[in-house]
N, C-alpha and C positions, 0 to 999 in steps of 0.2 A: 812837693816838687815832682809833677809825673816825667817817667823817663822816659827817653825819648826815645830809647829802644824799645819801648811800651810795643813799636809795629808791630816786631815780633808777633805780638799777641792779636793787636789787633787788625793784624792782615787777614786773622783766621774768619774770624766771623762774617767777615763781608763775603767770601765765598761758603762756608758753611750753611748760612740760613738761605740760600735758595739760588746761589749764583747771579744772583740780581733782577729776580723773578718779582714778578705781583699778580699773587692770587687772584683767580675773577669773584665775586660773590655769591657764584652759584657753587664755588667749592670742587668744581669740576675740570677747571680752567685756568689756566697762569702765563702771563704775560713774560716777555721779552726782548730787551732792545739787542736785535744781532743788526749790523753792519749799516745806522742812523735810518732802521725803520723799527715797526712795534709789530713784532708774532704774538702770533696769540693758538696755546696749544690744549688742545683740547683732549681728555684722559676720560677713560685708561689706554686709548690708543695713544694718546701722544704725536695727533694728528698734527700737522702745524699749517697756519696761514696767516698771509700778510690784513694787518691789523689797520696798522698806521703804513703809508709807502710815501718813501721820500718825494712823492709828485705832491701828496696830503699835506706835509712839510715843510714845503716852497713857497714863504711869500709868495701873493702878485707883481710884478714886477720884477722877482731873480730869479737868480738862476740857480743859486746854493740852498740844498734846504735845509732845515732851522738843525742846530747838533743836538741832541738832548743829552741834558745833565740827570734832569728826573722831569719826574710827571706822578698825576693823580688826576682821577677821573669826579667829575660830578657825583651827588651821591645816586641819581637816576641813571647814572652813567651812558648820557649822551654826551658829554661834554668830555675833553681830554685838557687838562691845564700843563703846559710844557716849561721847564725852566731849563734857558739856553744861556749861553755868554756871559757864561758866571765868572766870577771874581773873588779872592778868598777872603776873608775877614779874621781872625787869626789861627784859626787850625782849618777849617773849612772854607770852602765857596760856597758861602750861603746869600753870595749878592750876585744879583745878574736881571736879565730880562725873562718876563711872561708873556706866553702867547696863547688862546684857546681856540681849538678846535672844537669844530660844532662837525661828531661825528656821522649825520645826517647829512647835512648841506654840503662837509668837508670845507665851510669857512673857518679863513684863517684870519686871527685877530689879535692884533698885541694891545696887552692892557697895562695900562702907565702909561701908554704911546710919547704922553708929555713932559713923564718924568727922563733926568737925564738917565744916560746910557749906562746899563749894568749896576742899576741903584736901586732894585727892587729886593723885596725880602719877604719869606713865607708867605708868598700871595696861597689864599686857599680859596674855593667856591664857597660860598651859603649854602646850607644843607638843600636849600628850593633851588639852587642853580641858577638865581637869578643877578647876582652880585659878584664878585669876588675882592678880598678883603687884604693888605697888604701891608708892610711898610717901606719908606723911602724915605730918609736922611733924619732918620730920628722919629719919623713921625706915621703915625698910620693914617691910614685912608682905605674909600671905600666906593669900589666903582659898580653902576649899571651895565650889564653889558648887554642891555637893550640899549640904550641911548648914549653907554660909550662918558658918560656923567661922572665925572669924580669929586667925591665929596672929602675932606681935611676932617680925621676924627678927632684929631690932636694939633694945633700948629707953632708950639713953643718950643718945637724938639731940636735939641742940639750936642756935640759931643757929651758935654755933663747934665745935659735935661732927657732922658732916654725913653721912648713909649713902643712899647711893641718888640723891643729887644732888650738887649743887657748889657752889664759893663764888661771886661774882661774876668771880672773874678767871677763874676755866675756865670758869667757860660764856662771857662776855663776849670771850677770846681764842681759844680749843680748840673754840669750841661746843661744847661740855660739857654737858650739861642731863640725860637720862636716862642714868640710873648704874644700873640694873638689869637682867640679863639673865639668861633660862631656859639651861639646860643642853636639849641635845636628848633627853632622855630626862624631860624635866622632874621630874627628881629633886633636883635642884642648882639652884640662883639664887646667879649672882656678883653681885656689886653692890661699889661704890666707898664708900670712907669718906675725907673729908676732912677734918681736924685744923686747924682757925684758930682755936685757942687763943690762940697766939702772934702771929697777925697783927693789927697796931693797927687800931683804930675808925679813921676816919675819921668826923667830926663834921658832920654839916649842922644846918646849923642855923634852923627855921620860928617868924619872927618875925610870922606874919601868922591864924593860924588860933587864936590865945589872946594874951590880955593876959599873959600870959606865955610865953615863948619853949621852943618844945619841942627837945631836941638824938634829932637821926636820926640812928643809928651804920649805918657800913658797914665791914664788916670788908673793907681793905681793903691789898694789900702796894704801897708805894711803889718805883718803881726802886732797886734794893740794899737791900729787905728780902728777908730768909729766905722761900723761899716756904713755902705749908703742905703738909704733909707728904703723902702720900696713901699706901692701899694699899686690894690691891684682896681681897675674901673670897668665901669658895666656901662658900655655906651649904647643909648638909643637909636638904631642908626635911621630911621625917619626922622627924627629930630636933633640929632648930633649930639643931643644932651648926657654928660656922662654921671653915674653915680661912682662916689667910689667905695666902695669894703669899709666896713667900720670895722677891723679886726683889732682886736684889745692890745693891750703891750705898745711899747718904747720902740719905733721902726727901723731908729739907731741901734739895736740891741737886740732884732731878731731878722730872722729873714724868712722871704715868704717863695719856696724853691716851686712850687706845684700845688697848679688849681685847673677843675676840670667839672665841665657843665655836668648837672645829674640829670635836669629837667629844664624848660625852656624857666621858670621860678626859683629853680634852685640851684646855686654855684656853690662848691665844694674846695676849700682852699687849706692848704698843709701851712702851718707857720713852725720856723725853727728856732729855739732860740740860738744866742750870738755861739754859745758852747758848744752849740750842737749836740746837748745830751738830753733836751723835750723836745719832742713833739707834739701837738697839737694840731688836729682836724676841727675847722669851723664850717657849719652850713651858713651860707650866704643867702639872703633875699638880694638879686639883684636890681631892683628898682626901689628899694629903700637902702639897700646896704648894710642891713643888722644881720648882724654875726653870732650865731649859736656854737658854743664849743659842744663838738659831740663825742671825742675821742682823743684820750692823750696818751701817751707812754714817755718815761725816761730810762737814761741807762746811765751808770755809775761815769763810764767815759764819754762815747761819744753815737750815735744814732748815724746809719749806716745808709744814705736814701741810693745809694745802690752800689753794685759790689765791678773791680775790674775784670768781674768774668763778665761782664755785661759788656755789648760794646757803646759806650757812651759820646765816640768821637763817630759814629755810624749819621749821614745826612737827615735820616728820618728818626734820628732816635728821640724817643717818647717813652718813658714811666711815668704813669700818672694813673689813676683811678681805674681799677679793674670791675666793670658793673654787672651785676645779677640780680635775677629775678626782677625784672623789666625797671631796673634799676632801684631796688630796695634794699640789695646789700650790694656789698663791696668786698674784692678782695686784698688784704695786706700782709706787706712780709715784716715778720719782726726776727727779734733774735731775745726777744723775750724770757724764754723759757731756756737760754743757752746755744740753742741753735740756731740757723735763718729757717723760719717755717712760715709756711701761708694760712692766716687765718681768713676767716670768713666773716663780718662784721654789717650788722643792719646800719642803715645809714643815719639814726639816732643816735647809736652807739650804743643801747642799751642788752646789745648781746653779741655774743663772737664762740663762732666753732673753730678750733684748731684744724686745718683740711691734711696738713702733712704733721708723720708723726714718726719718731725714734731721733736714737743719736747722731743724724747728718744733717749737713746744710744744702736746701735748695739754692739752685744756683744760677735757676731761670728760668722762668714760664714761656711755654711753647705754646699752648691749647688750654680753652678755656671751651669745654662741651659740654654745655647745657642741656640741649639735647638728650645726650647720654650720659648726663651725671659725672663726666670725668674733666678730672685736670691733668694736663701734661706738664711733665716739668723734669727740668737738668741737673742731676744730683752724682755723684759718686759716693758711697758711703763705706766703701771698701777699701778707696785708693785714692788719696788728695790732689794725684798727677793725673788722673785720666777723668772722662764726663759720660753722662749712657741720662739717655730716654728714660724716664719711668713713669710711673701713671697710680692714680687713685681717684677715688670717689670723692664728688665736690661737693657732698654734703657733710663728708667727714669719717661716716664709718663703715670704708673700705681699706684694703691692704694694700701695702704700697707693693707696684709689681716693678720689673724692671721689662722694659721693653728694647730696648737696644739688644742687641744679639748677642750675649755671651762668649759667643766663638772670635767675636771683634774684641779684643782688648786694648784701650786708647782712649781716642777721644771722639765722638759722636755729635754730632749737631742736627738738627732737621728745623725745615721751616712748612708748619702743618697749613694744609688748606682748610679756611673758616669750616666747612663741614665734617671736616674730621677724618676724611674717605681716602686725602693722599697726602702724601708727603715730599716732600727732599728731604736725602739722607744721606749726609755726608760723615767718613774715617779719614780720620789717620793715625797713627802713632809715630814713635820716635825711627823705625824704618820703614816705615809704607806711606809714601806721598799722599794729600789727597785725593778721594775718591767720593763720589757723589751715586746719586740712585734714586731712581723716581722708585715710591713704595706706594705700599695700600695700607689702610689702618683698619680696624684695629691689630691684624694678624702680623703687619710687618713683611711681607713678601713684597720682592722687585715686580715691577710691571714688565718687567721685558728682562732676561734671564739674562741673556746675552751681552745686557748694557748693563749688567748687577755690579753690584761693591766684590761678591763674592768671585765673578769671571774676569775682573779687575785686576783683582791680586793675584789671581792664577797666573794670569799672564806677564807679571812683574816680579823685576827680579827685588829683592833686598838686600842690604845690609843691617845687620845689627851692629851697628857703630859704636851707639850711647848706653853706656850704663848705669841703671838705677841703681839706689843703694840708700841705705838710710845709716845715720852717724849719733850715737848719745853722748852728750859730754859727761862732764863729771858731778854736773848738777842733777844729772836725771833727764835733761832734755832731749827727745828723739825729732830728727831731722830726715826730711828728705832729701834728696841730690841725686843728681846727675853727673855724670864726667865721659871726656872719651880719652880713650888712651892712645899710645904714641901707636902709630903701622909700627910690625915688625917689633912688639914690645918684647922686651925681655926682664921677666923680674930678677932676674939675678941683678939689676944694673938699676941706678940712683936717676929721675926723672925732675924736671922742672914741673913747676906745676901753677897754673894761672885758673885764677879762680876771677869767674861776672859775675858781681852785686848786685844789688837792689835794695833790697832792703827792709824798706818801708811800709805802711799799709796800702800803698797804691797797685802794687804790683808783684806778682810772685814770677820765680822766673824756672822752674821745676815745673813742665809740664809735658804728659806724654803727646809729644804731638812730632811732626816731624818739622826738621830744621832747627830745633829747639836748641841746639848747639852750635849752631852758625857761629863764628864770629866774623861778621864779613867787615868790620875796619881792618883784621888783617892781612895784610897783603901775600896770600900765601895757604898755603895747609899746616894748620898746627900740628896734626898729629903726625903729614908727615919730617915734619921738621924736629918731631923729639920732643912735644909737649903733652903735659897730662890737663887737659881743660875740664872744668867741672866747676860749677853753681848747687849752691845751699841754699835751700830758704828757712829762714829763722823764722821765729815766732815775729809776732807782727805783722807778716805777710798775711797777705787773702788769700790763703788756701784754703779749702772748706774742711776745715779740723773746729769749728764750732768758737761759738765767741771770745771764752776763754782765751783759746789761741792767737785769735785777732788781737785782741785788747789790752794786751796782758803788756803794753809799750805804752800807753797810755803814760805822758808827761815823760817819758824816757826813750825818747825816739834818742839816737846816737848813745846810747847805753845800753839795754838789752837788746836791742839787736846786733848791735855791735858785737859785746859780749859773746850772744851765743855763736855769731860768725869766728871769732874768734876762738873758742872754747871747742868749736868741730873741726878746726883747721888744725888745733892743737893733738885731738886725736887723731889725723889724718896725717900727721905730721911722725907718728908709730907707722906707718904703714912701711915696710922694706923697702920698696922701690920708691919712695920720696925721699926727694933733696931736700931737707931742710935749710938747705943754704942758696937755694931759688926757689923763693914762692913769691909770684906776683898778682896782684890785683887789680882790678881796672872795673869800672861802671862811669855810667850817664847820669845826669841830673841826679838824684836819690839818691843811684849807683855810685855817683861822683861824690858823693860826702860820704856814704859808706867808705869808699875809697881811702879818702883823706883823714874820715876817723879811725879806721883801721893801721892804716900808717904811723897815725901819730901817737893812739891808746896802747897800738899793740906791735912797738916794730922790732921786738926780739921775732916777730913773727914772720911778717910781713918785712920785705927788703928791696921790694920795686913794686910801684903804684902809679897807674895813669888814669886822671882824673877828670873827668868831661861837665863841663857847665854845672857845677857842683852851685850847691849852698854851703856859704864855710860860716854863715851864722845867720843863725835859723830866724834871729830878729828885721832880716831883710827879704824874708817870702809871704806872703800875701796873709791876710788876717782869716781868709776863710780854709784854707787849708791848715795851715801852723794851729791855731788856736783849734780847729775842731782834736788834733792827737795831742797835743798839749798843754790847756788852758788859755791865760791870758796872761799876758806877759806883766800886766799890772796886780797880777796875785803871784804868780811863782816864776819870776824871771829867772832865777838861777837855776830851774829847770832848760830854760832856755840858753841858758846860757853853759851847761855841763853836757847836754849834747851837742855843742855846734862846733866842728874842726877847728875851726880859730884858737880856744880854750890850750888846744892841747897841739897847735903847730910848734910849739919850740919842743918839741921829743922829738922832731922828724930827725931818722939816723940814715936810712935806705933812700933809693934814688927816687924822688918824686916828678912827674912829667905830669905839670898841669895845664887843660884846653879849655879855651872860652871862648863865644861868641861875643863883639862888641855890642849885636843889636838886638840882644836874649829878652824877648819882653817878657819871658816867664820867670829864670832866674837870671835875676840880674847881673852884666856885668861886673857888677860894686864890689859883688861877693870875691872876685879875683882881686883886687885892689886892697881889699879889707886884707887877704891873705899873703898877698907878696910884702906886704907890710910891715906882717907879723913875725914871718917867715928870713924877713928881713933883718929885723929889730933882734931877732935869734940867733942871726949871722948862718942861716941853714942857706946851704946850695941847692938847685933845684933847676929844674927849666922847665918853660911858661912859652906856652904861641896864644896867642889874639888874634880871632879870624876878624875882620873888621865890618863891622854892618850884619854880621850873618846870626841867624836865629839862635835860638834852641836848637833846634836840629842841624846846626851849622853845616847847611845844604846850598847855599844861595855862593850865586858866583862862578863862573869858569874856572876850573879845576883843580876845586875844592874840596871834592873828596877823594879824587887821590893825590892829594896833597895832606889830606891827614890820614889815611891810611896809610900812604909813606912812611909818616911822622910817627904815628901808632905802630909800626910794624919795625922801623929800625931802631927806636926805644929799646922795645922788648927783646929783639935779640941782643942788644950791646949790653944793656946790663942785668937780662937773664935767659942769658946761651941757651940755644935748644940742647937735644939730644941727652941720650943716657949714658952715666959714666959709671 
């Protein structure tokens, strides 16, 4: 269940890695959409000129030119591909219209022209720039754009027959989204077919937009349903003719997240199984479809295909095969040896160098410089809250250095240009906003002094607001956290104190960054009002404290993490200026059943709790999430069943205020119904809002969010008063 406060986190990256930049290929060069045209700025002067101009933009015949959502160029880059008039598909707008510019002529052209309006999906060029490659309502195709010619690579496609895209569960757990891809000789397009024939609807049901009630299906698999099948096909596209992957294993029983061309002959495809604790690397011939296993690993729990320091919900996001040595090895991350490390692997499999090495976890590859033997990548191995640049040799036996500035202390992001020469270099921590900074590499100096990170801060004022601090309970377990205290604190005098959850492995919520303490459903300033706010992250969370620490909840998700949130609030609960007699809780989806198990496991503790689109029984969220931290509910369901709220709503003592979307495709409605139920059958008092129709992020709707910030904010004062006594 990711939460849905996840933005927090993932608001950062989309201005971190480059502000919305695209490298040119000469490495010298980086693109930019400012006010619906494309700059193009050229370094180390940082010269700027118009690229694309809204005249370039203007169909024939209008007046308006086209908005760009994104774009990508040809690989000879004469060609500009634009996606405009998008549409969202469940977290993204990844449907909408294509149109190419022929940066030469400045002809403009929309491709699908016959498809209807805003039904296009990952159109890409042919590496030759003579095709480009699509889907539209289930199904791929594949157009000329000499002759404007659309050919059907698939045409059986339909809500549960899927080609070229996914169901909600791989894209929603796998980031899954574009299922198509060119052969490098653009003769070939693989593309993914997904089979949810078999998997049950899931029913929402809109009782507000007709006098009669309309039901919205979502084909959706529950913990210990069959998942849907997948495979993947290698179509001909002079002949239409598809093969498909002969990859070994039960299709109901594994899943197949990432596969990515080595050679115009050879297709590289990752298979997982249903546990999620093998994996397995097959090379493909793709015109016969035999499948050679070349690479496997497993882990005791579960196999991690990427972590939420990644941004995964980002439009172009892509992890899949990293190629070296003119594609004879590859690079991969495992956690093999304990930690997340990058090895280096021949694409036989028959050998692998370790490239990163000690007790940290990488945390994200930035640069891959062949060239100069080096890899860039995102680690902190000093401090689980904050991230820094560091760098080593990509054959393995060099020293890891840190390249981030020392004197920055926080969090660092940069998005390097293919040759290695500049970057963007964005800070911040927990009092200094973002900042950004064109640099030079290898040395790390701003290009222009004046526009630095360093003349930045000069000029900006701070606060140190939020304080770090870490908490051991009585098990021996060391935490970090965060809190900020009341304005105008006085320790002599007794503090409320509201602690945000999480919880889980999706999400940590301790990071130095700035805003990180937000809580904007408040209506208000906590601290000025007399409140002490502060977030734990327990074991379980994806902080980079090494596998152990991640794993270590494995089949006990709502038990030891609960536990340790508990067990640190217990110590926190010594502190002199804490009221033990208001401590309140409150989280989102994950957050939202932390919430509720903490209520219920632990409510000598806990004595007011507001709970947001929770899961209250874990047997009701999707089979690829639950089952990768848990098993399978057909071998240890009373695992299942000892963390999920439900189990343990008849404890509830303290005041509970629970919120839910009616039209949650991610967690369900049900889960609220399953709980008022229980909560019922208990005779527990409680109060419950139903926003009607509205998501997971229950965002939809005229005045609706401050309508539950309202709700959120007069809760928490009525039944835990601010102020110090």
């Amino acid at each position: 269940m990711k939460k849905i406060l996840l933005l927090i986190i993932v608001i950062l990256p989309l201005w971190v890695k480059g502000q919305g930049i695209r490298w040119g290929n000469d490495g010298n060069s980086y693109y930019r959409i400012e006010a619906g045209e494309i700059n193009r700025y050229g370094l180390p002067a940082n010269t700027k000129a118009t690229f694309v101009s809204k005249v370039d933009l203007t169909p024939t015949g209008q007046s308006k030119s086209l908005s760009i959502r994104n774009y990508s160029f040809s690989q000879d880059q004469s060609k500009l591909l634009i996606f405009t008039n998008t549409q969202k598909v469940w977290r993204l707008d990844t449907r909408g219209d294509y149109w190419v510019l022929d940066l030469s002529s400045k002809n403009l052209k929309q491709v699908g022209k016959g498809r209807p309006a805003s039904s296009l999906m990952f159109a890409k060029f042919s590496p030759d720039g003579t095709h480009v490659a699509y889907v539209s309502n289930q199904n791929v195709y594949v157009e000329s754009l000499a002759t404007g010619e659309e050919k059907a690579i698939t045409t059986d496609g339909n809500r549960k027959l899927i080609y070229g895209t996914f169901d909600w569960a791989y894209e929603e757990e796998f980031a899954c989204r574009d299922g198509i891809q060119w052969s490098p000789d653009s003769k070939h397009l693989a593309y993914w077919q997904i089979d949810a024939n078999q998997i049950r609807d899931f029913f929402m049901i809109n009782n507000t937009d007709s006098v009669y009630s309309k039901i919205v299906p979502v084909e959706y698999p529950k913990a210990g349903q069959t998942p849907s099948p997948a495979k993947i096909g290698v179509a001909d596209v002079a002949t239409g003719k598809t093969t498909w992957m002969a990859i070994p294993g039960d299709p109901k029983q594994n899943y197949l997240p990432r596969t990515e061309w080595n050679n115009p002959q050879e297709l590289f495809v990752q298979q997982i199984n249903r546990k999620q604790n093998e994996s397995k690397i097959y090379s493909c011939q793709p015109t016969t479809g035999a499948a050679k296993l070349i690479y496997s690993e497993q882990d005791e729990a579960w196999i991690d295909l990427f972590t939420p320091w990644e941004n995964v919900y980002a439009l172009d996001f892509r992890h899949y095969f990293k190629w070296l040595n003119n594609g004879k090895e590859f690079l991969w991350i495992s956690e093999k040896n304990g930690w997340r490390h990058v090895y280096r692997i021949t694409k036989d499999g028959t050998k692998e160098t370790l490239i990163t090495k000690g007790d940290y976890d990488v945390m994200d590859i930035r640069l891959i410089d062949e060239k100069n033997n080096l890899l860039y990548f995102l680690a902190s191995p000093a401090n689980a809250t904050q991230k820094y640049l560091f760098k080593t040799k990509l054959d393995g036996k060099g020293k890891t250095e840190q390249v981030s500035p020392v004197a920055f202390a926080g969090t660092h992001d940069y998005s390097i240009s293919p040759s290695g020469a500049f970057a963007t270099h964005s800070f911040n921590n927990s009092y200094t906003k973002p900042v950004s900074e064109l640099i030079s590499l290898p040395n790390h100096k701003p290009l222009n002094e004046q526009e630095s990170i360093q003349a930045k801060i000069n000029n900006a004022q701070s606060s140190k607001s939020v304080e770090f601090f870490k908490v051991k309970t009585e098990e021996g377990v060391e935490m970090d956290g965060w809190m900020v205290k009341p304005n105008n604190f006085d320790p002599s005098k007794k503090y409320p104190v509201l602690f945000y959850v999480y919880t889980e492995p999706w999400g940590a919520n301790v990071h130095d960054t700035y805003g990180v303490a937000n809580n904007q459903l408040f209506a208000g300033n906590l601290a000025d009002e007399g409140y002490i706010y502060m977030s734990i992250d327990n074991r379980g969370t994806p902080a980079p404290k090494g596998r152990a620490w991640r794993k270590s909840v494995y089949k006990k998700i709502g038990l030891v993490n609960i536990s340790d949130q508990a067990l640190a609030a217990k110590e926190i609960l010594k502190w002199p200026y804490v009221d033990a007699e208001r401590i309140a809780v409150w989280g989102w989806s994950g957050g939202g059943s932390a919430t509720l198990n903490l209520m219920f496991q632990y409510p000598e503790i806990y004595k007011t709790g507001i709970a947001v689109a929770a899961v209250a029984n874990q047997l009701t969220y999707d089979n690829m999430y639950q089952e990768r931290y848990m098993g399978l509910p057909q071998e240890n369901r009373e695992d299942f069943v000892k963390g999920s709220p439900l189990t343990y709503a008849k404890n509830l003592q303290g005041n509970l205020l629970y919120i839910h979307g009616t039209g949650d495709d991610n967690v369900h409605y049900a889960n609220a119904e399953m709980l008022i139920n229980e909560l019922v059958k208990h005779g527990k008092q409680f109060q419950f809002m139903a926003y009607p129709n509205r998501s997971h992020s229950i965002s939809e709707g005229d005045g609706t969010f401050q309508h539950l910030s309202t709700l959120y904010s007069d809760y928490l004062r009525k039944h835990c008063p601010p102020g110090g006594r």
